[in-house]
N, C-alpha and C positions, 0 to 999 in steps of 0.2 A: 592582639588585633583580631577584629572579627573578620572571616572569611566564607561567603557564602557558599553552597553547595555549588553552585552554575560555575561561579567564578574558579572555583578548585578543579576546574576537568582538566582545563589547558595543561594548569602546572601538573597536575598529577601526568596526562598525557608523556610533558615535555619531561616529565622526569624519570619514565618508564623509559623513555627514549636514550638518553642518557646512560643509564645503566645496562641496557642493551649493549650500547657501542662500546664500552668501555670492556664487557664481558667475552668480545668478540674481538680486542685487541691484540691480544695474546696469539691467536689464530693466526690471523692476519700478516704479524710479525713471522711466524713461522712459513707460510707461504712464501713471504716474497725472497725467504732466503734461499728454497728449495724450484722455486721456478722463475727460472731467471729468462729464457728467451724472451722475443716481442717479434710482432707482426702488427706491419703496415699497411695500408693499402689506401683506395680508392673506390666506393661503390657508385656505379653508372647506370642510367637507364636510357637507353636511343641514346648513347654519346655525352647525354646530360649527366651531372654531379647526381645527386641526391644527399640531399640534407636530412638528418637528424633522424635516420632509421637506426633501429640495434644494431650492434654486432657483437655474437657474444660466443664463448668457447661451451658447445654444447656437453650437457651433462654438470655444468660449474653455476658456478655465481659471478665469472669473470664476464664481463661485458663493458662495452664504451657505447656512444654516438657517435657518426657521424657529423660532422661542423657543418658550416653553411657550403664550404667549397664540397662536400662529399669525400671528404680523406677521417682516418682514424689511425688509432694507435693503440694495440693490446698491448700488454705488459704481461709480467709474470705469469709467461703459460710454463706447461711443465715438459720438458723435453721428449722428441718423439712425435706419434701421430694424435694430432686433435681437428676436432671438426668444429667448422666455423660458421653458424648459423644466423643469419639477416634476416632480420623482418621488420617489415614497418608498414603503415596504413596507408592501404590502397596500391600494395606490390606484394607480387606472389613472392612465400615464405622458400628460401634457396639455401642450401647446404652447399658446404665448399669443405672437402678435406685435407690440409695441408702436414706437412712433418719439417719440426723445427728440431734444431740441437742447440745444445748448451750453450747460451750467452747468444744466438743466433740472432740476428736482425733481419726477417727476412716480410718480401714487399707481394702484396698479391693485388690483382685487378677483379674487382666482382662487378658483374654485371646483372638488374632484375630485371625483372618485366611486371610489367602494370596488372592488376588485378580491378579491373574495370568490370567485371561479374559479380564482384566480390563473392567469391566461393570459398577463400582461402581466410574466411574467419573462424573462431572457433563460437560454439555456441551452448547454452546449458539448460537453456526454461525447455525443451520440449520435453525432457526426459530428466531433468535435474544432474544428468551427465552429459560431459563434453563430447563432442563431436563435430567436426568441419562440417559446415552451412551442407553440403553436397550430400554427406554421408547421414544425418540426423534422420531418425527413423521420421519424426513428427515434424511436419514441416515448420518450421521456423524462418521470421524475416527479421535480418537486422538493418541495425541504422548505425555502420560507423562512426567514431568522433569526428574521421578524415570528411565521411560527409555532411555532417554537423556544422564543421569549421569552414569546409568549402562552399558551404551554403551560406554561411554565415548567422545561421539563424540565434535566435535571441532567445528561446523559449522550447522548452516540448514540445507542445503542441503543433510549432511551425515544423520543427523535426519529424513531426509523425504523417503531415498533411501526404506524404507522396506514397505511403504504404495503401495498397488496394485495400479495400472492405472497411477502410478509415474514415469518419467520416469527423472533424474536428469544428465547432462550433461556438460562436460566444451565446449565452444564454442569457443575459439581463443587461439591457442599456442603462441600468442606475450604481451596478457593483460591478458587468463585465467580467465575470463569471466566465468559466468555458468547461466544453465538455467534451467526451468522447466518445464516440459510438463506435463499436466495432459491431460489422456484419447488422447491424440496424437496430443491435440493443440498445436501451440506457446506458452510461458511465455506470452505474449503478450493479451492471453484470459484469465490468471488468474487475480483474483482479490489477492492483499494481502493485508493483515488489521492487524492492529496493534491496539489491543483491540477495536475492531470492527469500526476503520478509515482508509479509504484508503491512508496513508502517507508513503506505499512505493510505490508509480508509477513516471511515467515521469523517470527526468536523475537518480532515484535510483535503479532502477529496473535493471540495466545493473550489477551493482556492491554491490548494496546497500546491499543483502542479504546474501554475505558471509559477508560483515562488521559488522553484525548486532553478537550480545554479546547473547551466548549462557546463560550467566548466568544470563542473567533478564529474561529468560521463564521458567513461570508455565508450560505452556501446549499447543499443535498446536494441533488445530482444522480443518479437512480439509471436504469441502463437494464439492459434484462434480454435475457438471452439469450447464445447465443455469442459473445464480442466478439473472439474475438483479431486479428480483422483490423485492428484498433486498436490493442487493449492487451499483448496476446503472451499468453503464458500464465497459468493461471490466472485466465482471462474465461470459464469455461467457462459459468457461469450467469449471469454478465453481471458490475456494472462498477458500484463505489457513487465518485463523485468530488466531495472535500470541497473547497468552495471558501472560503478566506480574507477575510476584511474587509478593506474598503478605507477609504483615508481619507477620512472626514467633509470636505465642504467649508467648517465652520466649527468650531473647535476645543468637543469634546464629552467628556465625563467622565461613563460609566455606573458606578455602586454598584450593583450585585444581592448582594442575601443573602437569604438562605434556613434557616430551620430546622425540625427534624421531631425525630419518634420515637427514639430512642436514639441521639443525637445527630448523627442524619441531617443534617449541616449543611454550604452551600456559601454561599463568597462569592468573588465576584467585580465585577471591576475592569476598566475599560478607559477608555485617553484615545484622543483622535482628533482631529488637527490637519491644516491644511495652510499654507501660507506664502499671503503676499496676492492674489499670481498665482496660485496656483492647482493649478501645476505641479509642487510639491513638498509629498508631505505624510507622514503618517508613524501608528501605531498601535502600543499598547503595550499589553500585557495581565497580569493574575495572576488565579489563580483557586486557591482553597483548599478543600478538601471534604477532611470526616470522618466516621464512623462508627466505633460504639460496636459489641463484637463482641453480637452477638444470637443466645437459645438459644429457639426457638420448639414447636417440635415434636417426637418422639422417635422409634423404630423401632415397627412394631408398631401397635397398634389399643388405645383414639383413638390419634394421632397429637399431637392439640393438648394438650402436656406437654411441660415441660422433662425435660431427659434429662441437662442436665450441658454439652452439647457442643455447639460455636457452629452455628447454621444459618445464621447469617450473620459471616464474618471483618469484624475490627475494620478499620479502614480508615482513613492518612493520607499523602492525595496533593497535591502543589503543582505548580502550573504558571506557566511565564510566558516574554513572547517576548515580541519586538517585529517590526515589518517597515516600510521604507521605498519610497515609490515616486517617482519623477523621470519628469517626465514634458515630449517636448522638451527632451530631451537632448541628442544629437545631431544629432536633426533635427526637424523640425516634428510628427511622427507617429511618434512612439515612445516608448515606456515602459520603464523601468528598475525590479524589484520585488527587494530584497533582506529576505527574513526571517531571523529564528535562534527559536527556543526551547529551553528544555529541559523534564525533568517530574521530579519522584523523589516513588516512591510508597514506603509500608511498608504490608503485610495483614500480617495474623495469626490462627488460628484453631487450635481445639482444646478440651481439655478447660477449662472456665473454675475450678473449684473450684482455688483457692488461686492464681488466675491461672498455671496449669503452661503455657497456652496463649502467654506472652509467654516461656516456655523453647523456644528454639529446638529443641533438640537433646530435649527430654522427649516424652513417649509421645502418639501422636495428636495432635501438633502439626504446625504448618505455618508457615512466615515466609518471604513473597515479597516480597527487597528491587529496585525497579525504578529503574535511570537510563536521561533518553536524552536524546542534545542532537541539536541538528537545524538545518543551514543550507541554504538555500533563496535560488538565484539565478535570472531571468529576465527575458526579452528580448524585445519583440518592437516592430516597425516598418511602417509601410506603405510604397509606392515609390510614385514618380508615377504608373505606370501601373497603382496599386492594386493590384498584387501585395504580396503580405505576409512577412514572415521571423518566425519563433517560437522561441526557444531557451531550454532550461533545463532548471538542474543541483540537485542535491540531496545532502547528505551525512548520514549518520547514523549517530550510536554507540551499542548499547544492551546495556546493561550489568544481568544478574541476578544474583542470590544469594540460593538457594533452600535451604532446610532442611525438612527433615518424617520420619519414624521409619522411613522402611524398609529406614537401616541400623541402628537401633538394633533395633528387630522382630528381623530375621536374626539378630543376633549374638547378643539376650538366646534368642533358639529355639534357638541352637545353643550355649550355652555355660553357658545358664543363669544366665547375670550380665549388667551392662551391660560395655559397652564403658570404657575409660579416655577422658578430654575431649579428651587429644591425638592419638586416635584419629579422631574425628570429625570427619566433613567436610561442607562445603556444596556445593549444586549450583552449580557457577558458569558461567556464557555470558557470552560476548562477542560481537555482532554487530555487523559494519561494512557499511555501505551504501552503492554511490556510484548515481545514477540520472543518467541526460540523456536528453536527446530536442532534436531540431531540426526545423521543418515548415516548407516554405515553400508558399506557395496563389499562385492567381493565378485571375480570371476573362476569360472570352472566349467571346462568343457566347451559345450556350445552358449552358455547361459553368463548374462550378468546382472546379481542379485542386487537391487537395492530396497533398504530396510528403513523407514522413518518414523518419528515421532514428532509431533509439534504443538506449541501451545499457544495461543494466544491473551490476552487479557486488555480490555478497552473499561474504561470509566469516564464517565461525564458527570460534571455542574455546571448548570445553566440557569439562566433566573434573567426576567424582561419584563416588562411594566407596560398593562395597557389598562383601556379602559372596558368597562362591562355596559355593549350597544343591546343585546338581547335581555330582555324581560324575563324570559324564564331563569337568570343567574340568580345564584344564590345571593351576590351582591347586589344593591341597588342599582337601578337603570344609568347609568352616566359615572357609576363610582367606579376609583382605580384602583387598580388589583397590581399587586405583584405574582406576578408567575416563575413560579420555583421547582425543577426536575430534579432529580438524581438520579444515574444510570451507571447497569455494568453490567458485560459482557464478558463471556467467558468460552473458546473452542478447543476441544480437546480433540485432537488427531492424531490417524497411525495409519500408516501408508507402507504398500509392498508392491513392488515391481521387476517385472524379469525381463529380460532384452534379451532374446532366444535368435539366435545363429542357426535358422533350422537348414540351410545352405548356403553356400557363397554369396548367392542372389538375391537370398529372402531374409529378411528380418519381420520376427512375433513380438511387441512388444507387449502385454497384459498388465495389467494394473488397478489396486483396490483400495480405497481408503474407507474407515471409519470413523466418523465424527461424533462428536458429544456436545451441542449447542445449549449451554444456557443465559439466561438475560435476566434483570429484573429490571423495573422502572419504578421510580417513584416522583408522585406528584402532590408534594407535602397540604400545598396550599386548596386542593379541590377535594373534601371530605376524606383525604390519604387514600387515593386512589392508585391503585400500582396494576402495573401491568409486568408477567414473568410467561417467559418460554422455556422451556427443557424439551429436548428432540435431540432422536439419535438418527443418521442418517448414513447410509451407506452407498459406496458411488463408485464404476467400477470403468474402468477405460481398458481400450485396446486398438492399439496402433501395429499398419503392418506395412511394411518398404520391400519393393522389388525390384532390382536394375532388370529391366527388359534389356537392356543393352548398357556399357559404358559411357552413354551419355544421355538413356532415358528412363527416367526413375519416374514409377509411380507412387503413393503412400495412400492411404487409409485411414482416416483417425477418427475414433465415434469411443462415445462416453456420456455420464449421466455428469448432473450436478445441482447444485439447490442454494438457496437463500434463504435463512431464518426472518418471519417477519418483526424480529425486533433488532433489524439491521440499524444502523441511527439514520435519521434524518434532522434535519436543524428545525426541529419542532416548535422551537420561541420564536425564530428570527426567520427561516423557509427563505433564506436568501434576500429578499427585498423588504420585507417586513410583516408578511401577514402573519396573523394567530396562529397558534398551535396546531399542530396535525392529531387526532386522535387516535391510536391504534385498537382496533375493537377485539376484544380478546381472544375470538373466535376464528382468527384469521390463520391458515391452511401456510405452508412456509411454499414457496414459490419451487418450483421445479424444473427439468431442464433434461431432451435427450437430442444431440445435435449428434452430425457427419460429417465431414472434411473429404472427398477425393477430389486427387490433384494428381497430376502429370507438370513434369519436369525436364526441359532439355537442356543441357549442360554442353552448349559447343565451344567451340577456341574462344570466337569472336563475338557468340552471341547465346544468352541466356532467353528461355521462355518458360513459361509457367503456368498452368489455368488450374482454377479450383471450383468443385461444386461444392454449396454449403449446403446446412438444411438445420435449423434448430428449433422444436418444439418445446413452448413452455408452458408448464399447467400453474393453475392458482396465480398469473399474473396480479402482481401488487400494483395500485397509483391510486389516488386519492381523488376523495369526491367532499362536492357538498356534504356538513355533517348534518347528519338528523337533531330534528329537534331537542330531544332530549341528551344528546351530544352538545348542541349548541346550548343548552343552559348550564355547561359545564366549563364553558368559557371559551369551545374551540370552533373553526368555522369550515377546519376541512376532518375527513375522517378516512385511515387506510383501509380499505377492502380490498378483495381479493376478485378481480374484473374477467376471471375466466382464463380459458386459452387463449396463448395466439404462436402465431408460428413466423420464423423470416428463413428466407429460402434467397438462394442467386447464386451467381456464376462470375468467378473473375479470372483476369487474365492479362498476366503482365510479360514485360521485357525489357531486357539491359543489352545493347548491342553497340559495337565498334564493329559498321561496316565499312568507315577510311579510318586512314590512320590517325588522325589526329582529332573524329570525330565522335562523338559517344551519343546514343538517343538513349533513352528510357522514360516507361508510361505502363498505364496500367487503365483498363476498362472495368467496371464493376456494374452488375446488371441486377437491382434485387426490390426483391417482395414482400410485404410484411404487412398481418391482417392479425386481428380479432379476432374467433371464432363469431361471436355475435357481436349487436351496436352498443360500445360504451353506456354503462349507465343514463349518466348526465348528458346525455345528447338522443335518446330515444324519445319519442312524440314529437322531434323538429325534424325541419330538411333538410336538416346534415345528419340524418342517424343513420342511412349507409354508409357516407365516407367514414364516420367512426369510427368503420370497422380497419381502417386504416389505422397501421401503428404511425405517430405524427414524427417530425423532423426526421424526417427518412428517406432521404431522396432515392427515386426509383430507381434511375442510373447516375454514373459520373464516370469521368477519368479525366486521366493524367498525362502530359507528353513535358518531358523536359529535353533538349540538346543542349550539346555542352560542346565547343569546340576550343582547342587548344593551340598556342602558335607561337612556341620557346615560351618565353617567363608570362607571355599572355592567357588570359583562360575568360573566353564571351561565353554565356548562358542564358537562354530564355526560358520558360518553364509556362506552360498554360495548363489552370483544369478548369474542367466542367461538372457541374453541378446540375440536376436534372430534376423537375416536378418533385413536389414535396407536399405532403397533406400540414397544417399548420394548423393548429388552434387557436383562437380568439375569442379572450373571454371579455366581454365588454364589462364585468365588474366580477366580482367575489362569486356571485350566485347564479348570473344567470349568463347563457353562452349566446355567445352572439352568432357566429360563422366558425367553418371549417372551409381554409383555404387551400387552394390546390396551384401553386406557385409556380410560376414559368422558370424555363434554365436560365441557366447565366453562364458567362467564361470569365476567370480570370489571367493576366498575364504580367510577367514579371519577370526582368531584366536584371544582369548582373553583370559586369567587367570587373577586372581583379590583374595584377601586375606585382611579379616578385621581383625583387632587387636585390642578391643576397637573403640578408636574412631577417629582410622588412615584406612584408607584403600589403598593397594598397588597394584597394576596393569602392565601389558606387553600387547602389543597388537601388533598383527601382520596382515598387510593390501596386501592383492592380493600376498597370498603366494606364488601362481605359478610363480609370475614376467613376468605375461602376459602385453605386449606392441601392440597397434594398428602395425598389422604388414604393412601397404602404407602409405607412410608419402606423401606429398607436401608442401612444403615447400611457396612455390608462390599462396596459397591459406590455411590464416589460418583458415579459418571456416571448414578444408576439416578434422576434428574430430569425431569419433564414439567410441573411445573407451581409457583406459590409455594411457599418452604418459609415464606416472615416475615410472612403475615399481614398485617392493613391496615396502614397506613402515613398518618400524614398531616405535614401542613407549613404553616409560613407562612413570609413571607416581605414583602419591600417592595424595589421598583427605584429610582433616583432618577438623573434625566438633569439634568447641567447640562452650558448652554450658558457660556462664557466670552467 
């Protein structure tokens, strides 16, 4: 029987697993004959149970859960003194040491307290070592799962909306697109990392990030600024690193579902096991969401009127994946973590009357079909002299096929008819990804060294069909062309870092990496024209942490960084359908020297925070009309290199419980970002001051959320604001129309939620006011600042079982 490569991961997976357990038998039996006591107990918080936190015998692999009433039951500990260590999300981590004798049954009462600061996480992107949120030399902000789940949200993106210098956006009303700006870059300077590999860039980055499954994240990690002395390129405005779930130490089965507005609906699934030792355990995941297409708004003034045409594409995407961890493997002190998932999404959008919109190939339509499988290997060990070794590999394939009018457009402009069906073609890509990295650390003295190595490797095939509207093409005037790339990319890295103890108070951290960038492009079908980079680059950081006091820490972090201009962009398809981007050989790779200070207060009841940014970038990339001799090459945009510019601001946030049963948190963001001079294509008109404006950038915003709690009850409101923004508007391909400077807005959003045991029940209600981007254009989808759909609301129910 034939057996495809994709389809052999699982079994292969499930069978490593197997063998695992089976090796680990033998142990297991001998344990439980030599540790026979047990302890019981009850863990409380304010008099409350607590459900489904660890408890586990520190130093081992012995660990339970707590049930829904908040009671557990160790077994097989070993007689004598052992300490008993609790933790779970969103309570501060509590040591308990108790002494048991042989065959003993003996009962204990713990009690936590809340970690409503969240200070008591551990964290690894700022320095690629662990360190508690508090103590990290490089400032870092994370986003629990506790606060993921408590939010309920459905996506990253909504995840990321409350971190200051964030600014999250959808970009194209026909595909609904989103992106990310940190501190007022492009998505295009962050790095993202998927347990610290870069294997969402190139064609994933466009999409990849709403398909990606809420329910395998532990915890996001975000750090800002220049990072490549860490991550290579594309850290140029820092570094978002998505960390995976690990296994439950008592076998756990989450149900989340969720339903909303035009059949805004998600369900998801996850079990979580480990074997009796401890040592071996394992996580499985599916997660399903749909949407119904929605037509909210129109061009023109009001705006709130259907028009006919979707403001939001239909949407159905599946996910699922498992991963295992072995733990004491091969030696006392190491860990063996193997994942796979894959995803396939379908959108759809377009004219909805007589549904033309599920016609691919018909007029003002769009279909973006998405695969991608994904396996995930890692390694890492301690030595006796506590030195440490880190490895790990990552593969990915990802697979589009896109369709939308603007070959059908061309051909019916020029011909006056449609095309024939076996004329038509889809946008298709292929992306293959291999990622590794290896670090080894050691400590000595005042110093802890870390040592790295990392390689990257990207390839692409792509190929789109349009028609030749310019006279200078090689083709005749009206004739269709297939357009055909081949790409690959290649980064070689080596990275060293020292995290210097030069006093109790002071932490030096310094840091250097070396890169080796090459690319080639090839474009078979245009006289075999290729485009290749080779550059070496070097980029050097240094971070430094002082407690002025026990609960106010300053930090410092400032470093260089860069971007190759043969990063990918979707040069056939550019997101909604125009032509090709051309990269002109000559182009300077992009550059990057930013600063971080920030001050930190770390009180009982209340956390504060302000940070000043500043990041300078030379050789800015973005695309312009291509020159003529460009356009008879078949392309209509062309990459250059647009100068400096710089983004500079100040933020400043807070997490405070000043009653007892109340929590605020928010954050103000204040920022600037210019040009050195007026963008190309916008000098000799009236907008070539604002220009110098970098666009989708709002000057200011923030954030205020309350949360209040009352027994199994928990109400939440949450409002931000959004502030002036320069926008661009291009009334066609070529020529520009306006640069818009965009009033603020607030949004606000409600949430009740009610646990019952070990169900918990939820409503949620999304931009109550039913505020809409009040100027639509319709002939420019990127021309987006703010909702096109309006409130939004949901409900939903979780249900945790213990087995």
């Amino acid at each position: 029987m034939y057996l495809s490569y994709k389809n052999s991961i699982p079994i292969t997976i499930l069978f490593i697993f197997i063998i695992l357990s089976l090796n680990v038998q033998a142990q297991e039996d001998k344990v439980r004959q030599q540790q026979r006591a047990k302890v019981k107990g009850i863990v409380t918080c304010k008099g409350e149970p607590v459900p489904y936190v660890n408890v586990l015998i520190k130093g081992t692999h012995n660990g339970t859960m707590t049930n829904p009433n908040g009671r557990f039951i160790l077994r097989h500990l070993a007689p004598g003194e052992n300490t008993l260590l609790i933790k779970g999300l969103g309570y501060k981590t509590k040591e308990k040491t108790i002494e048991v004798k042989q065959e003993e049954l003996k009962e204990v009462s713990i009690q936590l307290e809340e970690d409503v600061l969240q200070m008591d996480n551990v964290v690894v992107t700022g320095t690629r070592t662990k360190h508690y949120v508090k103590k990290v030399p490089v400032k870092t902000e994370v986003i629990p799962a506790r606060q993921i789940e408590t939010q309920n949200e459905s996506t990253l993106f909504q995840a990321l909306k409350d971190i200051p210098g964030i600014h999250v956006q959808e970009q194209c009303q026909f595909c609904n697109f989103t992106t990310i700006r940190m501190q007022g870059l492009e998505s295009q300077y962050t790095q993202i990392l998927m347990n610290g590999l870069p294997i969402y860039s190139g064609l994933a980055s466009v999409y990849g990030l709403q398909q990606l499954s809420i329910a395998q994240i532990d915890r996001i990690e975000v750090v800002k600024g220049a990072g490549s002395a860490l991550y290579g390129s594309s850290a140029m405005a820092g570094a978002i690193n998505i960390i995976t779930e690990k296994p439950a130490f008592s076998p756990m089965t989450t149900i989340d579902m969720k339903w909303g507005r035009f059949n805004t609906n998600t369900y998801k699934a996850t079990t979580s096991l480990r074997n009796k030792k401890g040592n071996v355990g394992a996580v499985i995941y599916a997660q399903k969401s749909t949407g119904d297409p929605v037509d909210y708004s129109q061009e023109g003034l009001p705006v709130k009127q259907k028009d006919g045409i979707t403001d939001r594409v239909s949407q159905n995407l599946t996910n699922g994946g498992a991963s295992i961890m072995v733990e004491d493997m091969f030696s006392k002190n190491d860990k063996l973590n193997i994942r796979g998932n894959f995803m396939s999404e379908t959108r759809r959008g377009g004219i909805l009357e007589d549904n033309q919109y599920k016609n691919p190939f018909s007029e003002m339509s769009e279909r973006i079909i998405t695969e991608r499988y994904v396996g995930e290997l890692s390694y890492e060990t301690t030595f006796r002299d506590s030195s440490a070794l880190e490895i790990g590999a990552a593969y990915v394939n990802h697979n589009r096929n896109a369709t939308n009018d603007t070959y059908l457009c061309a051909y019916e402009s020029t011909y006056g008819e449609s095309p024939s069906i076996s004329d038509m073609r889809p946008y298709l890509a292929d992306e293959n990804t291999f990622s590794s990295i290896g670090m080894y650390s050691k400590s000595f003295d005042i110093h802890h060294l870390l040592a790295g190595i990392q390689f990257s490797h990207r390839s692409y095939n792509q190929s789109g069909k349009y028609v030749a509207l310019n006279p200078l093409m090689r083709e005749k005037y009206g004739e269709s062309f297939l357009a055909v790339s081949k790409k690959h990319f290649s980064d070689y890295g080596i990275f060293l870092q020292d995290e210097i103890s030069v006093l109790p108070r002071l932490q030096i951290v310094p840091g250097i990496r070396l890169d080796h960038y090459t690319s080639e492009e090839n474009y078979p079908r245009t006289d075999t024209l290729s485009f290749s980079f080779d550059v070496s680059s070097i980029n050097p950081r240094l971070a430094v942490k002082y407690d002025i006091s026990r609960r106010f820490t300053m930090r410092l972090s400032t470093g260089t960084g860069f971007r190759p201009p043969a990063a990918f962009a979707e040069d056939l398809h550019l997101c909604s359908g125009s032509p090709r981007i051309f990269k002109t050989p000559g182009l300077k790779p992009e550059r990057a020297f930013s600063y971080n200070v920030s001050g930190d207060y770390y009180g009982e009841n209340i956390r504060l925070g302000a940070n000043i940014f500043r990041n300078n970038l030379y050789h800015k990339i973005n695309f312009i009309g291509a020159e003529q001799k460009i356009r008879a090459r078949g392309y209509n945009y062309q990459w250059e290199n647009l100068g400096d510019a710089y983004v500079q601001g100040f933020e400043f946030s807070w997490r405070a419980r000043l009653l007892e049963n109340v929590t605020f948190h928010g954050d103000i963001t204040v920022n600037q970002g210019r040009y050195k001079y007026p963008r190309e294509d916008w000098q000799g008109t009236r907008y070539e001051e604002e220009s110098e404006h970098i666009s989708q950038f709002p000057l200011h915003s923030g954030h205020l959320g309350i949360q209040y709690s009352a027994g199994k009850w928990r109400f939440t409101l949450d409002g931000s604001y959004k502030g002036p923004m320069y926008i661009d508007y291009y009334k066609n391909e070529t020529t520009a129309a306006k640069i818009k400077k965009t009033d603020p807005y607030i949004l606000l959003d409600a949430q009740v939620s009610k646990s019952v045991r070990s169900v918990t029940f939820f409503a949620k209600m999304e931009n109550i006011t039913d505020f809409v981007q009040p100027e639509r254009h319709l002939d420019d989808a990127a021309f987006i600042y703010a909702p096109l759909t309006g409130r939004m609301y949901y409900a939903g129910m979780k249900l945790k079982l213990k087995h």
